[in-house]
ROGU-170463 format. One record per residue (C-alpha): x, y, z; residue in three letters; residue number from 1. Coordinates in steps of 0.25 Angstrom, whole numbers. Layout:
px, py, pz, res, n
X, Y, Z, ALA, NUM
...
END
This chain:
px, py, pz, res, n
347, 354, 425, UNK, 1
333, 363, 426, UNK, 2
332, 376, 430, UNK, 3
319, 380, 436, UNK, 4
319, 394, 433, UNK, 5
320, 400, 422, UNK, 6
327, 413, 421, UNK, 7
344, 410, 422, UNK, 8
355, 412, 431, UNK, 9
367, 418, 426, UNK, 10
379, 417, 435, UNK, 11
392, 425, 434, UNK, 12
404, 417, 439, UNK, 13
417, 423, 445, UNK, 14
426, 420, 458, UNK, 15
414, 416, 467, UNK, 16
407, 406, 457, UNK, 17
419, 400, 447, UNK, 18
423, 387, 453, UNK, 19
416, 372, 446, UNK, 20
409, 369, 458, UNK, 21
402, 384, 462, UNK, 22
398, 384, 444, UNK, 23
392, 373, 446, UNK, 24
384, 377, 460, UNK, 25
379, 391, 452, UNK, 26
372, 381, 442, UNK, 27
366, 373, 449, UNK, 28
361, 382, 456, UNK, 29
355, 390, 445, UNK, 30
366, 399, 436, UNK, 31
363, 397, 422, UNK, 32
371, 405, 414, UNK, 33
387, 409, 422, UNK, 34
393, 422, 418, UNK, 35
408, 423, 416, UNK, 36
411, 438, 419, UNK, 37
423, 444, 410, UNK, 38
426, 456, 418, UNK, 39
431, 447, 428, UNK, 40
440, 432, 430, UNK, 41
451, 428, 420, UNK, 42
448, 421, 406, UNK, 43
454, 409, 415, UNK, 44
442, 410, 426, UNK, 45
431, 409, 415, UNK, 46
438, 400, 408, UNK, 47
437, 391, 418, UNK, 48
422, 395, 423, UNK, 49
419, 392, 410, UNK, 50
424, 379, 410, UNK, 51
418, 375, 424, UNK, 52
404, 380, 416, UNK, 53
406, 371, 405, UNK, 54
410, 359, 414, UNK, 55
396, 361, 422, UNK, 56
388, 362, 409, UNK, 57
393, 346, 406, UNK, 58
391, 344, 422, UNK, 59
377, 349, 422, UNK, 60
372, 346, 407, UNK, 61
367, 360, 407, UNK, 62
371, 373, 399, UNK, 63
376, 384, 405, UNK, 64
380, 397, 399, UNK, 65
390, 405, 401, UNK, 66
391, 420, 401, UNK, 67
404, 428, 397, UNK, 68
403, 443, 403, UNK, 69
412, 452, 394, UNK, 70
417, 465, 404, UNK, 71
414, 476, 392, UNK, 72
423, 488, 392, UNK, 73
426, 494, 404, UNK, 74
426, 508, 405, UNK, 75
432, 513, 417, UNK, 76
441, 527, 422, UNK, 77
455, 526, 427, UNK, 78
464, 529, 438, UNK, 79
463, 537, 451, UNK, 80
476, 544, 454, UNK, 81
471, 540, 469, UNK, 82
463, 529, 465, UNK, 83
451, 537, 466, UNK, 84
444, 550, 466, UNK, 85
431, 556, 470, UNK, 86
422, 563, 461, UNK, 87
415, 574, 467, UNK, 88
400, 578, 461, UNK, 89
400, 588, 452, UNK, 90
415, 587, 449, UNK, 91
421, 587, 435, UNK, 92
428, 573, 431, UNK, 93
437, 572, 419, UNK, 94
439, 558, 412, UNK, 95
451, 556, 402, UNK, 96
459, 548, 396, UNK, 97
472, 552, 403, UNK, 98
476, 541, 410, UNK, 99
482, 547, 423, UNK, 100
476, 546, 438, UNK, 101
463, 553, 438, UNK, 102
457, 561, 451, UNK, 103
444, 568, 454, UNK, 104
444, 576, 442, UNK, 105
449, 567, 431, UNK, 106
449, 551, 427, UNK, 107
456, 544, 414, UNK, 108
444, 535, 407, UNK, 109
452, 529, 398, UNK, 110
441, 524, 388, UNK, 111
442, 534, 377, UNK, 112
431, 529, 369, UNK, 113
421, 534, 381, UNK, 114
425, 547, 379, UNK, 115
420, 547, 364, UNK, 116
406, 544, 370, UNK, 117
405, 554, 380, UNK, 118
399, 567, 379, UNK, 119
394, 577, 388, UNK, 120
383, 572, 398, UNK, 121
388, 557, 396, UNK, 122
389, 550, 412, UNK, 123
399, 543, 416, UNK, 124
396, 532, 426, UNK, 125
410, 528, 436, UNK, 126
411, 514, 446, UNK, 127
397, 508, 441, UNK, 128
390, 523, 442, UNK, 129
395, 527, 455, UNK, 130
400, 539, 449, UNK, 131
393, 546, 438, UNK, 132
400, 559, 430, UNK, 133
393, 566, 419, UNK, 134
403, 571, 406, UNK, 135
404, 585, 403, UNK, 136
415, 588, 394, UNK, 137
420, 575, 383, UNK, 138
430, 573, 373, UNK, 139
438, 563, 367, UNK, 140
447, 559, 377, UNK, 141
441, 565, 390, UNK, 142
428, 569, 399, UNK, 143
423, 576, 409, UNK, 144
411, 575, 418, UNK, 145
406, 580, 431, UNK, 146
404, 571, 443, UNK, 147
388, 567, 444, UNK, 148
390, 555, 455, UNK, 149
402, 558, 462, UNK, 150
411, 547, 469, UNK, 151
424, 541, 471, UNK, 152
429, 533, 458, UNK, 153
441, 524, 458, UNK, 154
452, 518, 449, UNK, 155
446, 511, 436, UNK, 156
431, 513, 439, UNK, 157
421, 509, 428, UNK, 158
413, 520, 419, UNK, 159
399, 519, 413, UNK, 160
397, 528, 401, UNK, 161
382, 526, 402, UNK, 162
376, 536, 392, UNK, 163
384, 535, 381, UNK, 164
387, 523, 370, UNK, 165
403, 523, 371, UNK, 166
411, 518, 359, UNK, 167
416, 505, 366, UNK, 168
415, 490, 363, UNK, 169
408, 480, 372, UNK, 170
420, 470, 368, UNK, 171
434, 476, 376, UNK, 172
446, 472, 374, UNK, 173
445, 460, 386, UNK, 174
429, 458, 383, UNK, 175
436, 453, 368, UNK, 176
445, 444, 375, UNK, 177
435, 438, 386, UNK, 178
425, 435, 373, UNK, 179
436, 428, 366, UNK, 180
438, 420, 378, UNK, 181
422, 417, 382, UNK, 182
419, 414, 368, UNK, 183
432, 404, 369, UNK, 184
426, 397, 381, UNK, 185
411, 396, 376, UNK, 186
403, 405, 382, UNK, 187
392, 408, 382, UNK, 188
385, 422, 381, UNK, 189
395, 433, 381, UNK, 190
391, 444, 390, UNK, 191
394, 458, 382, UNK, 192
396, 470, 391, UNK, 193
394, 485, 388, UNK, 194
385, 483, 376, UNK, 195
382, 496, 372, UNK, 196
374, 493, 355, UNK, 197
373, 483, 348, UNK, 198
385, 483, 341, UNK, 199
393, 479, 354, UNK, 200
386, 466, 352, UNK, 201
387, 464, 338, UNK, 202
403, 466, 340, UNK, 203
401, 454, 350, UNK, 204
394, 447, 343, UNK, 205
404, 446, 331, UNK, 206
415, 443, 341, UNK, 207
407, 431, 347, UNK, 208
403, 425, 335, UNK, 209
390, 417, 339, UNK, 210
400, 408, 349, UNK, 211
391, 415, 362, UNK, 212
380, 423, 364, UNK, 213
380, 438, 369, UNK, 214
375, 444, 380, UNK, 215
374, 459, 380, UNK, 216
373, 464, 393, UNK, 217
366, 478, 393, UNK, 218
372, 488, 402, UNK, 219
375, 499, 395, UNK, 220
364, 510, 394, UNK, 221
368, 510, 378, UNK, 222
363, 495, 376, UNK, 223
350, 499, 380, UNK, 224
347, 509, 367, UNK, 225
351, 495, 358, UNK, 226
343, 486, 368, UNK, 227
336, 480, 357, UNK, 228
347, 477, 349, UNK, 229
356, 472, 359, UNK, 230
347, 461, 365, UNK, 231
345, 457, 348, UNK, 232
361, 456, 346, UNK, 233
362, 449, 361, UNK, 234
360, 434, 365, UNK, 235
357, 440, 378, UNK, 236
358, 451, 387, UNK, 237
361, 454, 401, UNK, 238
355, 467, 409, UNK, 239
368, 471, 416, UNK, 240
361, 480, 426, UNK, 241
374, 483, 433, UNK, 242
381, 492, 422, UNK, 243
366, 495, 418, UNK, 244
364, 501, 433, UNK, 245
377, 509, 432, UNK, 246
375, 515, 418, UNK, 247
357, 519, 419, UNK, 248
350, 524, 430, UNK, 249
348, 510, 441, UNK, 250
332, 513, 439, UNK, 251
335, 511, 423, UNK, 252
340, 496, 425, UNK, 253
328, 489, 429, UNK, 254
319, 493, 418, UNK, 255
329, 489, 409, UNK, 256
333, 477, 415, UNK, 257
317, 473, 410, UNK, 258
317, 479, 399, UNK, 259
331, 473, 394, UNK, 260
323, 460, 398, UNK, 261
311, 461, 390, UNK, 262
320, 464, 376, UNK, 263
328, 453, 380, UNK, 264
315, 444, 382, UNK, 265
309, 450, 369, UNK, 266
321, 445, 361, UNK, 267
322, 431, 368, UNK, 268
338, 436, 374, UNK, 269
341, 430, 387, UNK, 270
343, 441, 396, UNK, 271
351, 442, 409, UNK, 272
349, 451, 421, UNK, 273
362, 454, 428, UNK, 274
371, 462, 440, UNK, 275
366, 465, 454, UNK, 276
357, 453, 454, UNK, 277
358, 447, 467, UNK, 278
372, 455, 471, UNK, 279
371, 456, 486, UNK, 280
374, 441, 485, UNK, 281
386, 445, 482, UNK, 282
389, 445, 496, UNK, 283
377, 440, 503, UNK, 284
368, 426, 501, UNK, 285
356, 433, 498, UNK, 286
352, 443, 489, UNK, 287
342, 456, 492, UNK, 288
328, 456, 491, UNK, 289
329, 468, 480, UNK, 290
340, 458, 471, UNK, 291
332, 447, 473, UNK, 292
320, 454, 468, UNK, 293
329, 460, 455, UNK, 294
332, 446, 451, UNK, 295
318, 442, 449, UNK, 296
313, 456, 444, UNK, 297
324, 450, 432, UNK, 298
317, 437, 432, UNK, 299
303, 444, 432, UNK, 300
308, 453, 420, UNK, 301
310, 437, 413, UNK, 302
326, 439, 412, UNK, 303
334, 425, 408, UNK, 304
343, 427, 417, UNK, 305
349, 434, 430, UNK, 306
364, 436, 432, UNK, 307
373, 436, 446, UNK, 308
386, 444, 445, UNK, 309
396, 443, 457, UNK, 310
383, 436, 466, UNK, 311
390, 423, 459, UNK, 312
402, 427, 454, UNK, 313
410, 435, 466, UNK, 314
399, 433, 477, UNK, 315
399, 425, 489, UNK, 316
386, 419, 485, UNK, 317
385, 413, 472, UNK, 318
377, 402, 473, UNK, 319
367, 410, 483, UNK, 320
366, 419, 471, UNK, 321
363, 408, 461, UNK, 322
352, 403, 470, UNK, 323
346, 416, 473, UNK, 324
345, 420, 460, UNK, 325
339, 404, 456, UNK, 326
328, 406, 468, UNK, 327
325, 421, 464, UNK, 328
321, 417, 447, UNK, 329
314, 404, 453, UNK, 330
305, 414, 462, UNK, 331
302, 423, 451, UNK, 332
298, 412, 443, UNK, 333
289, 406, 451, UNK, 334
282, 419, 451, UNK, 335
267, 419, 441, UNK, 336
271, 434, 438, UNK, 337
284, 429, 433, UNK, 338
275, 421, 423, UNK, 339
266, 430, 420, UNK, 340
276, 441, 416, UNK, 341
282, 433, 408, UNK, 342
271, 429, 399, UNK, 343
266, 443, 400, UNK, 344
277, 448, 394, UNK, 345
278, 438, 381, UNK, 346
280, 446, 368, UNK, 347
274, 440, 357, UNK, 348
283, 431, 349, UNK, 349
290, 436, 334, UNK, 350
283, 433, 322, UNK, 351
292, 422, 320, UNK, 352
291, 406, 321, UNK, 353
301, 403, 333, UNK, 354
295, 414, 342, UNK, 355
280, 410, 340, UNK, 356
283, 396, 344, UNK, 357
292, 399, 355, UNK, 358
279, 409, 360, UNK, 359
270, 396, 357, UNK, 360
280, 388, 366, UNK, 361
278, 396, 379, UNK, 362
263, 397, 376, UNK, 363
261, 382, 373, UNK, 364
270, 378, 386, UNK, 365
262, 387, 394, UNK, 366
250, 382, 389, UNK, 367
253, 368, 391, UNK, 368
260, 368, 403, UNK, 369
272, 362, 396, UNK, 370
284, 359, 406, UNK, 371
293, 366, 395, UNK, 372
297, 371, 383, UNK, 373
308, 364, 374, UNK, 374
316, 371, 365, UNK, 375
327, 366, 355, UNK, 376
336, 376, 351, UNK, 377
351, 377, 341, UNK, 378
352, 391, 343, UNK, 379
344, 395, 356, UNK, 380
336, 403, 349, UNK, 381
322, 394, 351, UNK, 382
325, 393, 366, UNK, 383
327, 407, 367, UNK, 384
313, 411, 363, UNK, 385
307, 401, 372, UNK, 386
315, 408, 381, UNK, 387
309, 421, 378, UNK, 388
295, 417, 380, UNK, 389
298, 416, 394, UNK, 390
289, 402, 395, UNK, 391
285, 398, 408, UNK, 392
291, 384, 405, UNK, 393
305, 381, 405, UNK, 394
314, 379, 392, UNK, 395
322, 368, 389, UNK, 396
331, 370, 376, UNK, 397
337, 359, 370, UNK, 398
347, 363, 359, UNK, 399
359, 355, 354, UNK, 400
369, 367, 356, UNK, 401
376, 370, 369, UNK, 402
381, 384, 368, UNK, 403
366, 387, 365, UNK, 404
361, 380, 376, UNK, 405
372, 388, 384, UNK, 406
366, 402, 379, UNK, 407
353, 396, 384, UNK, 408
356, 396, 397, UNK, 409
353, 409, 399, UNK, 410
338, 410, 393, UNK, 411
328, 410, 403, UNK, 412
321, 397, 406, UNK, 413
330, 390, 395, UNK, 414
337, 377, 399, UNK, 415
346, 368, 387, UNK, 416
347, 356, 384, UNK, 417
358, 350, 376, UNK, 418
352, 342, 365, UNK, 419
356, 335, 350, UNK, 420
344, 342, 340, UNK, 421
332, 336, 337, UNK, 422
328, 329, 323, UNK, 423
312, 329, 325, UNK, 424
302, 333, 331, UNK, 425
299, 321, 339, UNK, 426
314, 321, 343, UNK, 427
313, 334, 347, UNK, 428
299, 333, 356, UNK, 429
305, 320, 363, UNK, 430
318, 327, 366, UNK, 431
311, 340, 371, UNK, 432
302, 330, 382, UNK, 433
314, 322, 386, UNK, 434
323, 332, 388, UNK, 435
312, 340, 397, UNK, 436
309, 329, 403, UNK, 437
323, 324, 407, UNK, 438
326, 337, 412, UNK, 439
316, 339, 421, UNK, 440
308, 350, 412, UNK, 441
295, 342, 408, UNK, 442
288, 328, 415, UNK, 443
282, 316, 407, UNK, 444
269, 321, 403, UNK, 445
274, 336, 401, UNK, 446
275, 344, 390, UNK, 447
285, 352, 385, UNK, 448
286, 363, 374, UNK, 449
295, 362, 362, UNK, 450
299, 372, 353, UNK, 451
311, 370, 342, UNK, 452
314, 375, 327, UNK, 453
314, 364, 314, UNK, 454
322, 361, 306, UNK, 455
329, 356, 320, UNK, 456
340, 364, 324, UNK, 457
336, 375, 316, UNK, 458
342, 388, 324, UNK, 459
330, 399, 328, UNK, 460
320, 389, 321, UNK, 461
309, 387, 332, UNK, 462
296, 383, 323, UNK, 463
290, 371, 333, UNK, 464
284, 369, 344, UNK, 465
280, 355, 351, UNK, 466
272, 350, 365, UNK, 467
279, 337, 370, UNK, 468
275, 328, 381, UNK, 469
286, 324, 390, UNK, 470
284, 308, 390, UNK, 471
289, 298, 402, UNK, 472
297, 291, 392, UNK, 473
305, 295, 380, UNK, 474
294, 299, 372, UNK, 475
286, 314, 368, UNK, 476
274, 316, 363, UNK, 477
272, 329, 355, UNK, 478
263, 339, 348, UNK, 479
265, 346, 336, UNK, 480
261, 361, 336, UNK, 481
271, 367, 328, UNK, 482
END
């Protein structure tokens, strides 16, 4: 079951990925996390992908997460009385909410709520950016703006507002009735688009209740004022480059694709980096030398994980896009400067119990060459700090709760283990070293690095930390250095 690597794959399923047998090639061939995509498929398509997940984790003895992408409000013009029309440079374009076929000159948007956010200077961004006008005159119910990218724009393309904060929830009508259903099946993160403050997470949260953990994907210019906040209120977060690229300037994204990542790191939130990763293998069996080279800069930046889109979910190479990604993170880190910049760039721990002897773990692992760190856990939250510390060891988790162990899959260099709780701490060294042993982490005569919270099964209670010694038979021997 081990992973020799330890950033994650995430792997979005759809038409070209969704049958039992081509699930199952994906994770063995390296997809930990699969991603259920809301703006496509029937409720009946992921119901069934979800149960073909499930089925594997009882095949596999391993936890897998799974990812629910809510589509966010869609924002888009109406109807061409030709279908279409080409907007000229410099030409005035008037946007309402009349609802009859537009032309060159004028286009029903039939979102009123935008036009209370608009005001003179705002851009409007049409098809992904293709088209870019600039408002001059708003009110109520209409605008009108001058052509700064000029193009031809068709029935129902998509608009970006990127300037301006609009007045609309992250949770539509449908995105209400795909969480009802996700949290019905057991997900596991819901992936909540077009966050804009914080209170568009607070609203999801009340809705989910604690029953799966929220990913805030940051594509709107707006998040980026509240980044602080938003990573605090998330249980992860996803750079989603592709709306990012459309609404900022393209040389914008990569400085705060890492910056994004170090907030993320600093408050132990697993963080994912997604679209456009390895797209040409969309339609070929190999990617380009420039995507390869984006999907380690991620990994170099010390990100837990890197998505595919369509590669795997409409593509006609999925597993070759599994692989690709498997061999890029393996390359990277087998690279000493990975390494190095990853101890370089260690914050120093909170003035608080469970981070200073999650900080100690690292250290003492590194120091005496364990084979890993061993964490127990109820809540995830004593893993998660291993996890932050970036340790150049793996972490094996042990915690008694599946739906943590599930949310776990996405942290970097994190792998679970179902297991009862402990009772003592001999019980709980001697479970730590044959469990590492059994699976391959740590060989008789290693040692391994434990780290856990008393009373047991005490949530966010990590006060101890032990050095055991993987023994040939059923036995441990242990010090004490709490």
């Amino acid at each position: 079951m081990r992973r020799y690597r330890q950033a994650k794959i995430v792997a979005t399923l759809g038409p070209a990925s969704d049958t039992p047998e081509m699930i199952r090639t994906l994770f063995d061939a390296g997809a930990d996390v699969f991603r259920l995509n809301f703006s496509h498929g029937s409720h009946d398509d992921h119901a069934a992908r979800i149960t073909t997940i499930r089925k594997l984790e009882i095949e596999t003895g391993r936890p897998v997460g799974i990812l629910t992408d809510l589509q966010g409000p869609k924002l888009r013009v109406g109807e061409f009385a030709d279908g279409s029309a080409e907007l000229e440079i410099g030409a005035t374009m008037r946007l309402d909410l009349d609802t009859e076929p537009g032309d060159d000159r004028r286009v029903s948007l039939p979102h009123p709520e935008v036009f209370a956010a608009l005001s003179i200077g705002t851009e409007l961004l049409i098809d992904d950016g293709k088209l870019r006008l600039k408002v001059t005159k708003a009110g109520e119910d209409y605008a009108e703006a001058e052509v700064i990218t000029g193009g031809r724009v068709s029935n129902h393309k998509g608009v970006n507002v990127p300037n301006a904060v609009l007045p609309i929830s992250s949770l539509g009508e449908k995105d209400r009735k795909d969480l009802d259903f996700a949290l019905d099946h057991g997900v596991d993160y819901i992936g909540l688009s077009f966050v804009q403050r914080p209170e568009d997470i607070a609203e999801a949260r009340k809705i989910i209740g604690g029953r799966a953990g929220v990913l805030s994907k940051l594509e709107k210019p707006s998040a980026i004022e509240h980044l602080d906040q938003i990573i605090a209120m998330s249980d992860a977060v996803m750079v989603a480059r592709g709306d990012l690229g459309v609404e900022l300037p393209p040389e914008d994204v990569p400085s705060l694709q890492k910056r994004i990542i170090r907030e993320c790191r600093a408050q132990g939130k697993p963080v994912v980096v997604a679209t456009q990763m390895l797209e040409s293998m969309i339609e070929s069996p190999t990617p380009t030398r420039a995507e390869a080279s984006d999907v380690a800069t991620a990994i170099y930046d010390g990100a837990d994980a890197v998505m595919l889109s369509a590669e795997t979910a409409a593509g006609k190479y999925p597993l070759e896009a599994i692989e690709m990604m498997d061999r890029i993170i393996h390359r990277v880190e087998l690279d000493p400067a990975f390494w190095d910049r990853m101890s370089s760039e260690h914050r120093d721990p909170e003035a608080n119990a469970p981070a200073a002897i999650t900080a100690a773990a690292r250290q003492v692992a590194h120091t005496i060459s364990a084979a890993a760190i061993v964490t127990y856990t109820t809540s995830g939250s004593t893993t998660l700090r291993a996890s932050r510390e970036r340790p150049d060891v793996p972490i094996l988790c042990l915690t008694e709760r599946l739906p943590t162990a599930r949310r776990l899959a996405l942290a970097w260099g994190v792998q679970c283990i179902i297991a009862e709780d402990v009772s003592d701490f001999s019980d709980m060294v001697g479970r730590a070293c044959h469990t590492a042993r059994d699976f391959n982490y740590a060989a008789p005569s290693e040692s391994v690095v434990i780290t856990a919270g008393v009373p047991f099964g005490t949530p966010g209670a990590t006060n101890v930390l032990r050095i055991g010694w993987v023994e040939q038979l059923n036995t441990a021997a242990f010090d004490d250095i709490t």
